[in-house]
N, C-alpha and C positions, 0 to 999 in steps of 0.2 A: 121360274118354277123350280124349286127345291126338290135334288130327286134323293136327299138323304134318306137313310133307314130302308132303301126300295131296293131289293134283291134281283137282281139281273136274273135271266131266264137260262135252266143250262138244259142239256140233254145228255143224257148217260145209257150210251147201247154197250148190253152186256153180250157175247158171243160165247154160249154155252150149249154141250150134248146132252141129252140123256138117252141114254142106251136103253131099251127091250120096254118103252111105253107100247103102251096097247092099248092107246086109242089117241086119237088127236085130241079131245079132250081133255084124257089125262095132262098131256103134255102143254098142252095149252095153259092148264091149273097148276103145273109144275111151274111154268115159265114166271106167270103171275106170283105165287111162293117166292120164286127167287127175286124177282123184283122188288118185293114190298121189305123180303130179311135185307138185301143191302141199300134199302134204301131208310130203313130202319140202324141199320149200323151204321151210315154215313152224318147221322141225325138232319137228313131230309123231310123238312116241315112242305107243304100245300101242293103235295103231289098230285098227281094227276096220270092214273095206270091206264092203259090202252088197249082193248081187247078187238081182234075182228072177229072170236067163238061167240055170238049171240047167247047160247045157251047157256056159258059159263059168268055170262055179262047179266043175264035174268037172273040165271040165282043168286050171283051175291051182291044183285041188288034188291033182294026180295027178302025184306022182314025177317021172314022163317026161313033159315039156314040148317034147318034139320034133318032136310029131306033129299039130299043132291041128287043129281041126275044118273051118276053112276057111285056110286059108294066108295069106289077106289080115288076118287078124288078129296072123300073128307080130309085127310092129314094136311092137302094142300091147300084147301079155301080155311080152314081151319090156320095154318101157318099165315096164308094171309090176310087174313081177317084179324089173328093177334098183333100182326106185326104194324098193318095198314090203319088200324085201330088207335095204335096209339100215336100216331101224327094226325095233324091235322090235314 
């Protein structure tokens, strides 16, 4: 069995703050943002993001993306949504 052309699996943990979020959501949506720009700067194709915030996992798996659950998180499902967007 030929494993040419077949990309071994990596994992990459990023260990980042952000100061004066205010809410775990937020921060939750921030996290996801920063995940998807450098996985987007690394030209990271068939990712596969990891959330345990349910609500932040409904919404952006949910068609309409218009409406988020707290407004202060648009910049960042927005951030990863352009970035997650253009990988596969």
């Amino acid at each position: 069995m030929s494993m040419e052309g077949v990309q071994p699996v990596h994992a990459i943990y990023i260990k980042a703050v952000m100061t004066n979020a205010a809410s775990v959501l937020i921060a939750e949506a921030a996290a996801l943002a920063l995940a998807a720009t450098v996985n987007d700067a690394l030209n990271i194709n068939n990712t596969i993001f990891l959330s345990d915030c349910q609500q932040l996992v409904h919404f952006l798996n949910d068609a309409d993306q218009t409406n988020p659950p707290d407004w202060r998180i648009k910049y960042f499902t927005q951030l990863f949504a352009n970035c997650a967007g253009q990988r596969r």
